[in-house]
N, C-alpha and C positions, 0 to 999 in steps of 0.2 A: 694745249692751252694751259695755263700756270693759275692754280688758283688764286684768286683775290682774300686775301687775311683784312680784318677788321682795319688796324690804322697802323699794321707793320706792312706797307707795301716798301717800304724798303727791301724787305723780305721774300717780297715777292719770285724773286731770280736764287733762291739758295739754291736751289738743284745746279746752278752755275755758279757756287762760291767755288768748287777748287778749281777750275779754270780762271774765274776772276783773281783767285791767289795767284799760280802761277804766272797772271801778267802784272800783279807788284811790283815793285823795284821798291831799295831801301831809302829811298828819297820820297815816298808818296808813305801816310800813315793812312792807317785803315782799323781801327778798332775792335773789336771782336766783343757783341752785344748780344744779353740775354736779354732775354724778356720773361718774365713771370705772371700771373695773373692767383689772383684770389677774390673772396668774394666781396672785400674792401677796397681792392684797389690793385691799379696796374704797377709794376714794378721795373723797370727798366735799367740794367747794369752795363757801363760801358769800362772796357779794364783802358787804365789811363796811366798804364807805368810810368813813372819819371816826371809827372804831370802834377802840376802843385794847383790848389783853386783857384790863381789869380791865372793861369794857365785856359781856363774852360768857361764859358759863356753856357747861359742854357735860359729862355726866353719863349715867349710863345709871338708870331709875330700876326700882322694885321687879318690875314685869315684865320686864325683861330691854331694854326698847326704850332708843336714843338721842335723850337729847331735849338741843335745844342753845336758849339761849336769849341773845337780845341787847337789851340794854337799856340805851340815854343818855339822859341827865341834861343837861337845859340850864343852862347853867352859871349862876348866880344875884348873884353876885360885883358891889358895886358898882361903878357906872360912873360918871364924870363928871357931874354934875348937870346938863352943860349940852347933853348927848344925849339923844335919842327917837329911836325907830326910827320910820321910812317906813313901813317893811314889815319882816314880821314870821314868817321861817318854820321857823324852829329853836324846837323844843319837845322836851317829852318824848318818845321812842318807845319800842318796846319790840316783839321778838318771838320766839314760842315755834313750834318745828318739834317732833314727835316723829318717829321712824325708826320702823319694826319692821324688826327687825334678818334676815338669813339664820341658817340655823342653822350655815353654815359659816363665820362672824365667832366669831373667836378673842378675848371678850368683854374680859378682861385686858391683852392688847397693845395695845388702843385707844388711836391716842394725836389730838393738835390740835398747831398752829402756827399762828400768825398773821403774815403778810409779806403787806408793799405792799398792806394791805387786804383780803385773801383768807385766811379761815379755811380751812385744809385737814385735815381731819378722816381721819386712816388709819386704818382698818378691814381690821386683816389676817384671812387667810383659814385655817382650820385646816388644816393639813398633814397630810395624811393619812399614819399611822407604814406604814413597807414592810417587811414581815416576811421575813427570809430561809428562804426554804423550804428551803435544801439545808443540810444535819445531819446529822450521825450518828448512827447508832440503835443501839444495844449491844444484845447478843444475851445472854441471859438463861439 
């Protein structure tokens, strides 16, 4: 039986990531995501080579989960008449991860960045309010 992780159940099956590798093919994109944690918030990096922002979607959608999504376009643009490609390995790709999120992801403060090719997705953590217990009590 596979353990259940907090809201990486994408994660769920690593013990089968190198078998899932070796049924890739270079037509299908697959990311390669950390996950961090501290005591502010979750930290989530997806490496997105060659991926520009207008490239990547990242949203929370009607149940509450984070779905990010990446998707390029090969570019179509004429070329010189008097080029062919050899070979031939930029095409379309495209791909969708969903989250389920912890219940202590402070939904709203969600935020993304994109540098040097690394989407970093911050998921901060709800801060729990700390009530002052000591008060005075008027006597009646």
């Amino acid at each position: 039986m596979y353990p259940v992780r907090n809201f990486f159940s994408p994660f769920v099956f690593d013990s089968l990531s190198p078998l899932m590798d070796a049924c890739n093919t270079h037509t299908a994109i697959s990311p390669r995501i950390n996950v961090k944690e501290s005591d502010a918030c979750y930290t989530v990096e997806m490496a997105a080579a060659g991926m520009s922002k207008d490239d990547l979607q990242v949203h929370i959608n009607d149940e509450g989960n984070l779905m990010v999504k990446m998707e390029k376009h090969e570019d179509k643009s004429e070329k010189a008449a008097a080029e062919r490609y050899l070979r031939h390995e930029f095409s379309t790709s495209n791909f969708t991860q969903t989250f389920i999120l912890p219940d202590d992801v402070e939904k709203s403060g969600i935020s993304a960045a994109m540098q040097n090719g690394i989407l970093a997705i911050t998921l901060p953590k709800v801060q729990p309010v700390k009530e002052k217990l000591a008060r005075q009590i008027s006597i009646e």
